[in-house]
Biotite code that builds the C-alpha atoms (Angstrom):
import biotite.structure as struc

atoms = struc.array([
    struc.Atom([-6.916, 6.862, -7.875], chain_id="A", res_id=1, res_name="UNK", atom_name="CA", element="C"),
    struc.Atom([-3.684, 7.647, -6.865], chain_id="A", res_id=2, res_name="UNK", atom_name="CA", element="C"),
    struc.Atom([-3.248, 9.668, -3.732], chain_id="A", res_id=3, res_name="UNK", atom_name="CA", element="C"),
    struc.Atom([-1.438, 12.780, -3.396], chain_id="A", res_id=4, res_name="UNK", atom_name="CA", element="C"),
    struc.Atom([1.262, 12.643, -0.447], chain_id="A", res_id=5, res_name="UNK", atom_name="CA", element="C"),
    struc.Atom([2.883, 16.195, -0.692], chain_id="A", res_id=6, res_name="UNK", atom_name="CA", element="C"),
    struc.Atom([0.660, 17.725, 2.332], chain_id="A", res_id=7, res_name="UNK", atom_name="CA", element="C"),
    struc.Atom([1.053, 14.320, 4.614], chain_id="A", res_id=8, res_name="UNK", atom_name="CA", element="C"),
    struc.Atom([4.736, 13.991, 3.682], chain_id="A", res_id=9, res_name="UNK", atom_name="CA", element="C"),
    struc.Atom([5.295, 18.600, 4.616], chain_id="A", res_id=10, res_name="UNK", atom_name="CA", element="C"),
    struc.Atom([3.989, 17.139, 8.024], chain_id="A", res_id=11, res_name="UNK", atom_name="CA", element="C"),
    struc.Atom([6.357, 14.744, 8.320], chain_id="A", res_id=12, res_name="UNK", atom_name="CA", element="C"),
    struc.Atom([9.273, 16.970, 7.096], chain_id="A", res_id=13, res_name="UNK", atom_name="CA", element="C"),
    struc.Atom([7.983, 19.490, 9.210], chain_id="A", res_id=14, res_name="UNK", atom_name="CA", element="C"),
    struc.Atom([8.278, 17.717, 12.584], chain_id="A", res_id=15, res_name="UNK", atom_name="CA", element="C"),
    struc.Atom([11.940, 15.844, 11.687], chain_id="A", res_id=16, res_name="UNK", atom_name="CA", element="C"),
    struc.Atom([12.984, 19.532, 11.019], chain_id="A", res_id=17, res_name="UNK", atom_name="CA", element="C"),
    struc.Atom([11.655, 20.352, 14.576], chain_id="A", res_id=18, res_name="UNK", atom_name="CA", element="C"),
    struc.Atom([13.379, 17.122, 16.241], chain_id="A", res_id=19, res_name="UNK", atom_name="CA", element="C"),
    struc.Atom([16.578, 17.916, 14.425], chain_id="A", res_id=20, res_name="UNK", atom_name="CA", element="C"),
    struc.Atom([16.698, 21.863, 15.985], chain_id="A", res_id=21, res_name="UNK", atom_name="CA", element="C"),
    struc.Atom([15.382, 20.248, 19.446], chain_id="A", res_id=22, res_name="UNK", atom_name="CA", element="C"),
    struc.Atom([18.299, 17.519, 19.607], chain_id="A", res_id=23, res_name="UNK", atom_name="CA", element="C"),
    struc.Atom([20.744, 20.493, 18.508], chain_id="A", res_id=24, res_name="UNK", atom_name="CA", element="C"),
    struc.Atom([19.730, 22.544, 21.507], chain_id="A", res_id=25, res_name="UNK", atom_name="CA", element="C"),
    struc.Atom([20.446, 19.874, 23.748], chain_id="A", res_id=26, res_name="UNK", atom_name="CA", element="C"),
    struc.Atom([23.669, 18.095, 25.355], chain_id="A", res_id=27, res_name="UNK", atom_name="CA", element="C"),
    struc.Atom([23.461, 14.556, 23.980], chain_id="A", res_id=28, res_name="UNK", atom_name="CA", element="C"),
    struc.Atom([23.801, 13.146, 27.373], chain_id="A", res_id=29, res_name="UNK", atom_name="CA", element="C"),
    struc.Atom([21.090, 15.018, 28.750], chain_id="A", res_id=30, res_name="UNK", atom_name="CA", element="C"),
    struc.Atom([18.226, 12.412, 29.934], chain_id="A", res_id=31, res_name="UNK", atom_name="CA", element="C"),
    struc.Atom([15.242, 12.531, 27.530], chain_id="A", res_id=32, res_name="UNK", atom_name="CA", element="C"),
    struc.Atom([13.492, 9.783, 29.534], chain_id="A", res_id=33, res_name="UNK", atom_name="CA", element="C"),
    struc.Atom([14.154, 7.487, 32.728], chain_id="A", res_id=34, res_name="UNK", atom_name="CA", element="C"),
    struc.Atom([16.028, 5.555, 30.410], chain_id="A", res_id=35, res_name="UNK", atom_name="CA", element="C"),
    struc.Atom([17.340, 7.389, 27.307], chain_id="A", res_id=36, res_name="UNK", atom_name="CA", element="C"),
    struc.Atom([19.090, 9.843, 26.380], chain_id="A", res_id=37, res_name="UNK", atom_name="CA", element="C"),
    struc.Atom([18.551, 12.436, 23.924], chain_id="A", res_id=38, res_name="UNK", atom_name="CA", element="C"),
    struc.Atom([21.435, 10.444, 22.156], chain_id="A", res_id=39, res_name="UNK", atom_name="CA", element="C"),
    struc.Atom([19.715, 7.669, 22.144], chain_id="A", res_id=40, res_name="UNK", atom_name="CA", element="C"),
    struc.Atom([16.429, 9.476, 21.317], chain_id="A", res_id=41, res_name="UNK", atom_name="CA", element="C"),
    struc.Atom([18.194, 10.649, 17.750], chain_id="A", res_id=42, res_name="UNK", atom_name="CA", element="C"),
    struc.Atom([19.291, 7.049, 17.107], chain_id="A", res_id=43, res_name="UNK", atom_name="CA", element="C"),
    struc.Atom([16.397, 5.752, 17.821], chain_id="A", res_id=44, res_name="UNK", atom_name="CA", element="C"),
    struc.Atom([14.103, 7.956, 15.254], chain_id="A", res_id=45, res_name="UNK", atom_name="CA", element="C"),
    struc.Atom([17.683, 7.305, 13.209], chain_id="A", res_id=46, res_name="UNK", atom_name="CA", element="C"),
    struc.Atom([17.220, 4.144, 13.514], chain_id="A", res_id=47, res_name="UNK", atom_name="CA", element="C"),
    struc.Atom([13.511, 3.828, 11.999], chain_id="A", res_id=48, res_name="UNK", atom_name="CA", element="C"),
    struc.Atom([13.389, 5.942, 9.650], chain_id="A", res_id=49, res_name="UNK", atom_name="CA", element="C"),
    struc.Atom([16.762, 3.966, 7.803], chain_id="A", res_id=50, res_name="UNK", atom_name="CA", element="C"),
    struc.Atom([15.060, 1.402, 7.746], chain_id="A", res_id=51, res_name="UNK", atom_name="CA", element="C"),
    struc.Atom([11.400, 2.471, 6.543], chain_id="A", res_id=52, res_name="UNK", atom_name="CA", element="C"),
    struc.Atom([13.069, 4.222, 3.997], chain_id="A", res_id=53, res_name="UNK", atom_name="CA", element="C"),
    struc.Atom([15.079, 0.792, 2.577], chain_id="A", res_id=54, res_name="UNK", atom_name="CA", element="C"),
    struc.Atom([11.702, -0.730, 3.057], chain_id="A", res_id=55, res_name="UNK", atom_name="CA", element="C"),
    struc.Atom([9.875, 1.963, 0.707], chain_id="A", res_id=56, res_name="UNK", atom_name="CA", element="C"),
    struc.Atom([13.213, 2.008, -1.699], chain_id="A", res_id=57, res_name="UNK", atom_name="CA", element="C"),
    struc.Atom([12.258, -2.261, -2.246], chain_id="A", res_id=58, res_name="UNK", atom_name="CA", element="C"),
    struc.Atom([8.547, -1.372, -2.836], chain_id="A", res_id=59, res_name="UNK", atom_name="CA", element="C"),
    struc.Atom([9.420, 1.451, -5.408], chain_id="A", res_id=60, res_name="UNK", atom_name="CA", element="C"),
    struc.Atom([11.535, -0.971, -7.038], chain_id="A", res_id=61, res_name="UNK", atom_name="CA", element="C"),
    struc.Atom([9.772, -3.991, -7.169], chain_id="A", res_id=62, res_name="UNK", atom_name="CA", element="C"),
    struc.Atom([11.629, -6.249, -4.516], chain_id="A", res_id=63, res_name="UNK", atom_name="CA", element="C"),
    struc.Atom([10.797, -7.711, -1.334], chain_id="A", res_id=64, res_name="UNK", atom_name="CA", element="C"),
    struc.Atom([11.337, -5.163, 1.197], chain_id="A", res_id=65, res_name="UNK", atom_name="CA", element="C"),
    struc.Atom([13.419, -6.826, 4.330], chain_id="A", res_id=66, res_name="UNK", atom_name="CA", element="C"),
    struc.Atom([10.921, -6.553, 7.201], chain_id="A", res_id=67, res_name="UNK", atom_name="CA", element="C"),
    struc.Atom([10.930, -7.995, 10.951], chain_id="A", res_id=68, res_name="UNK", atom_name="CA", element="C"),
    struc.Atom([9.768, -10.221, 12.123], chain_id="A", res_id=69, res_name="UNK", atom_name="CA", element="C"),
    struc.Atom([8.937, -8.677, 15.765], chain_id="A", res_id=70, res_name="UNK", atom_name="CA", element="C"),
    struc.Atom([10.102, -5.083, 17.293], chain_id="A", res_id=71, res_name="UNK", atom_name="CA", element="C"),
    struc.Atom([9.659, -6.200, 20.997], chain_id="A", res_id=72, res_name="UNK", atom_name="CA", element="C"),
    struc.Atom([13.772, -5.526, 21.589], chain_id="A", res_id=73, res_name="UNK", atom_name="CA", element="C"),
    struc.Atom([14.156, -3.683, 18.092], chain_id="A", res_id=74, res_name="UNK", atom_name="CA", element="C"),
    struc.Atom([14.217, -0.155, 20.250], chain_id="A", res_id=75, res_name="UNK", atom_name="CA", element="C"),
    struc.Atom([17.119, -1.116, 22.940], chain_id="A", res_id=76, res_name="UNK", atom_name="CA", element="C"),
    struc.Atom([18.996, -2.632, 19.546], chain_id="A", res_id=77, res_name="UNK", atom_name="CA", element="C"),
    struc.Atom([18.828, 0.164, 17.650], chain_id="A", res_id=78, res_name="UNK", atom_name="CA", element="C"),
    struc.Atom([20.224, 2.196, 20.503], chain_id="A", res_id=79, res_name="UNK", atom_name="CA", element="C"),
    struc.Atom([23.170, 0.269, 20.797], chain_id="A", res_id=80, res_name="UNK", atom_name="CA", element="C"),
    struc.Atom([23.413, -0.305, 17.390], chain_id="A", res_id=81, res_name="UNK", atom_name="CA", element="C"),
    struc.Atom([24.226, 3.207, 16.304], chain_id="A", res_id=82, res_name="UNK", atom_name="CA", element="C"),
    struc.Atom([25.973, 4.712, 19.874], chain_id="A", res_id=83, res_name="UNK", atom_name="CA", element="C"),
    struc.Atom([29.241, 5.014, 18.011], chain_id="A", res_id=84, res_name="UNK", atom_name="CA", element="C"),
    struc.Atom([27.885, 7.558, 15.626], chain_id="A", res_id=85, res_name="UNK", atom_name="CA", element="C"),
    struc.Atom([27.981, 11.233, 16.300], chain_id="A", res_id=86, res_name="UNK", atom_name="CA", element="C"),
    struc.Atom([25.218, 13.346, 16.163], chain_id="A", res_id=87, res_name="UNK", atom_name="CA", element="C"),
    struc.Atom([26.186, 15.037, 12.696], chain_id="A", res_id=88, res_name="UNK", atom_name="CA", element="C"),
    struc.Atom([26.601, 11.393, 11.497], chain_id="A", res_id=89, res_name="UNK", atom_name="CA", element="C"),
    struc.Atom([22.925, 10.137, 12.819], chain_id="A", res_id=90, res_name="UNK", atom_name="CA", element="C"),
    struc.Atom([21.072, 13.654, 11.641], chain_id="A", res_id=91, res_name="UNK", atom_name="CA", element="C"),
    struc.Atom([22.895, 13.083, 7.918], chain_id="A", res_id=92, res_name="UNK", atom_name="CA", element="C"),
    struc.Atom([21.663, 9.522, 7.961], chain_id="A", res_id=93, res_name="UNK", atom_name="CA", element="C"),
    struc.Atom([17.947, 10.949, 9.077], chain_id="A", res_id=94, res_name="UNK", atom_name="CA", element="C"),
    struc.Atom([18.552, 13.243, 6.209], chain_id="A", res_id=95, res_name="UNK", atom_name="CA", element="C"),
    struc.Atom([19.444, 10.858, 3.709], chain_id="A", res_id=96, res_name="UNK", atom_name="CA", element="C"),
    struc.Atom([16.686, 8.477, 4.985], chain_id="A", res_id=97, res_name="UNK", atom_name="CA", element="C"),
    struc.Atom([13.858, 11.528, 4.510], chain_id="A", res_id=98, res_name="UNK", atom_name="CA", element="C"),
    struc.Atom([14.995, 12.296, 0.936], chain_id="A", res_id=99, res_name="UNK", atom_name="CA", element="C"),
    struc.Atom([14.940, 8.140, 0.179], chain_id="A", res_id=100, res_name="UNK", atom_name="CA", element="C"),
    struc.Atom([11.591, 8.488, 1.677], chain_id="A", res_id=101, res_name="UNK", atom_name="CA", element="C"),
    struc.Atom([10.167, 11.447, -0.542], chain_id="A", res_id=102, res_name="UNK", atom_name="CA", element="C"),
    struc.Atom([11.709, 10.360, -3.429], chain_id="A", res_id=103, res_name="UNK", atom_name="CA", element="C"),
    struc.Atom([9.399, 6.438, -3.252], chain_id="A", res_id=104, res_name="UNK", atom_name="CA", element="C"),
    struc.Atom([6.118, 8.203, -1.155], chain_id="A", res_id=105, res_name="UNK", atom_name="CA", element="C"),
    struc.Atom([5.655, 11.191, -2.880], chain_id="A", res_id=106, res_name="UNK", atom_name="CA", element="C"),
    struc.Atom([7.496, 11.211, -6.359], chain_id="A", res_id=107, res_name="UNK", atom_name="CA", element="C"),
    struc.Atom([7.255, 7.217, -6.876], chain_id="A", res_id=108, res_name="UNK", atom_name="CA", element="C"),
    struc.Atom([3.704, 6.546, -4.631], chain_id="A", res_id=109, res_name="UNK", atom_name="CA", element="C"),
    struc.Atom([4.474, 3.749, -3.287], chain_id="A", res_id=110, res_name="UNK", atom_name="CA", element="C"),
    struc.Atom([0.940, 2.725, -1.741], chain_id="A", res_id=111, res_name="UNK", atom_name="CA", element="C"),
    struc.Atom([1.623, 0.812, 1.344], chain_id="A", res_id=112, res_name="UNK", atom_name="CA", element="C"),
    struc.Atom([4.314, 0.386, 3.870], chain_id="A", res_id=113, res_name="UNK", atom_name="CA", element="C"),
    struc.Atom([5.651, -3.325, 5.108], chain_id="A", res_id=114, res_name="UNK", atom_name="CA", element="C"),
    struc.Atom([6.454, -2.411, 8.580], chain_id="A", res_id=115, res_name="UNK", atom_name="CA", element="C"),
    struc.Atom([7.127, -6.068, 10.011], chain_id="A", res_id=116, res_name="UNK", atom_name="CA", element="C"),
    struc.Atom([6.099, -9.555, 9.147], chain_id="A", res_id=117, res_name="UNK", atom_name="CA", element="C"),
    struc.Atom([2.269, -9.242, 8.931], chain_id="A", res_id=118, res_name="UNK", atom_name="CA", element="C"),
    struc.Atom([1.841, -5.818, 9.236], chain_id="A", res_id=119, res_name="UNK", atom_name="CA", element="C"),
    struc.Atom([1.326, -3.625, 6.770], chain_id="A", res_id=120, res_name="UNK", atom_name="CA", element="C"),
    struc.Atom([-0.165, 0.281, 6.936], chain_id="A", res_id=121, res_name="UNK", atom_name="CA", element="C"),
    struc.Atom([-1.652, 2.222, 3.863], chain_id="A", res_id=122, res_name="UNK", atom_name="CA", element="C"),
    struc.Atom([1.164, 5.191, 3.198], chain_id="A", res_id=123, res_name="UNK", atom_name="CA", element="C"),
    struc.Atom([-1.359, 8.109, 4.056], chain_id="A", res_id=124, res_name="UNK", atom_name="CA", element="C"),
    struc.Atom([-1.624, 5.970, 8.050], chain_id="A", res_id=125, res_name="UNK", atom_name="CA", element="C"),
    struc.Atom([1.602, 5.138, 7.870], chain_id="A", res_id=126, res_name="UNK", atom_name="CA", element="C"),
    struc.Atom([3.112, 9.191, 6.963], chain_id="A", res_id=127, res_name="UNK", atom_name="CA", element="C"),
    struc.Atom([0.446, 10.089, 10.066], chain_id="A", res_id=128, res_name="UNK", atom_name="CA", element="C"),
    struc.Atom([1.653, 7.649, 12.902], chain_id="A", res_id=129, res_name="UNK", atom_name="CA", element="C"),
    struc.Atom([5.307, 8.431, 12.198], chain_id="A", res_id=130, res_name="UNK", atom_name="CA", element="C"),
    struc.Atom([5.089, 12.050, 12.145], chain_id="A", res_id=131, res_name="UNK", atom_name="CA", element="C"),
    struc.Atom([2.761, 11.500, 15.951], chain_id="A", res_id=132, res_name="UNK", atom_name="CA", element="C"),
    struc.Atom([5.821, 9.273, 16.318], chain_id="A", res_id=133, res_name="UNK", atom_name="CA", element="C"),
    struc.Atom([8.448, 12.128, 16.025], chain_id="A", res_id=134, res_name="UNK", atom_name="CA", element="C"),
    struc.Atom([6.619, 14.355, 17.431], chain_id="A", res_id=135, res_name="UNK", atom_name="CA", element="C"),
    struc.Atom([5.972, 12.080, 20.815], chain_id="A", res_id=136, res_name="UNK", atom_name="CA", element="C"),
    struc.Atom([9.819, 12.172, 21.135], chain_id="A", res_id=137, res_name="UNK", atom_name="CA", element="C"),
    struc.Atom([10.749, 15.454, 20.467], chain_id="A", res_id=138, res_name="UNK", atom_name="CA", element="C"),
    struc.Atom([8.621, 16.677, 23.319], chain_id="A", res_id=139, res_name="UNK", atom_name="CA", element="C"),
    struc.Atom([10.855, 13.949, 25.321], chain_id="A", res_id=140, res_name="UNK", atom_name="CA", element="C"),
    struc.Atom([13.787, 15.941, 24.035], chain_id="A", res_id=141, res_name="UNK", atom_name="CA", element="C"),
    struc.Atom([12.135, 18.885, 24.675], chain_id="A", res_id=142, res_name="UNK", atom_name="CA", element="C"),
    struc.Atom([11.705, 18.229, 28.213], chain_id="A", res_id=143, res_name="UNK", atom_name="CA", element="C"),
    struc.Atom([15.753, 16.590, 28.838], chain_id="A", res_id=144, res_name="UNK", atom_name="CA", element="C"),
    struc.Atom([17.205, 17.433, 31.864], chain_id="A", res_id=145, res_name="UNK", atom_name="CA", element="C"),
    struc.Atom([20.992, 18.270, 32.493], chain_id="A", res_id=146, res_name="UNK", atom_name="CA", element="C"),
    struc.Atom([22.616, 14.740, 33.948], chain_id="A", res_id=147, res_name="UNK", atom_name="CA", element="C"),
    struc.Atom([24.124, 15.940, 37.407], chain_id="A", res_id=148, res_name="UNK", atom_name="CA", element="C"),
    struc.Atom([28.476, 15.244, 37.323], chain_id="A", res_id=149, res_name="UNK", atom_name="CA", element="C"),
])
């Protein structure tokens, strides 16, 4: 039986639409964590979901999806990675990500998610720990504070 998505997959919308407004009410400098900033917070989630959703687009079409083969650094990388893009330029690639993403989990039902070598997560757990996942950070954006000049 194939499992309907639509309600799992709102969630998910639902909570990227919430990080999007939270980042936009914010100074991108402003520290989200001891570490990051809410910059980095939105190129982080930027980061992911590009790539789940080129891992899903290889699933709906039959290919080998490229996966990881570890995610111990992958955060700090993905960071760097996309520092040089500005925030309308990371939110339009979360956009385009989230539409990739609906078009192979919900219209396409793709069953399963290749996350990195080895592991793998049914869509329905996989829709659940990424929307937890966005909504974990956007209470650290929530809670930024101004970075003193």
């Amino acid at each position: 039986m194939t499992k309907d998505y639509k309600e799992l997959f709102k969630a998910l919308s639902d909570s990227l639409d919430l990080f999007i407004r939270e980042v936009h009410m914010h100074n991108l400098k402003d520290m989200a964590t001891d570490e990051w900033s809410v910059k980095d917070e939105l190129s982080h989630i930027s980061f992911w979901h590009t790539y789940y959703a080129k891992n899903y687009e290889s699933s709906a079409s039959g290919t080998t999806p490229f996966v990881f083969k570890g995610s111990s650094t992958r955060n700090r990388e993905s960071v760097r990675k996309l520092r040089h893009y500005s925030r309308k330029e990371l939110i339009n690639k979360l956009n385009r990500a989230q539409i990739s993403l609906y078009e192979s989990i919900v219209i396409k039902k793709v069953p399963q998610m290749t996350y990195t070598v080895g592991r793998e997560y049914a869509t329905d757990n996989f829709l659940d720990m990424i929307t937890r996942h966005i909504q974990r950070h956007t209470l650290q954006v929530r809670r930024s504070k101004r970075i003193k000049a």
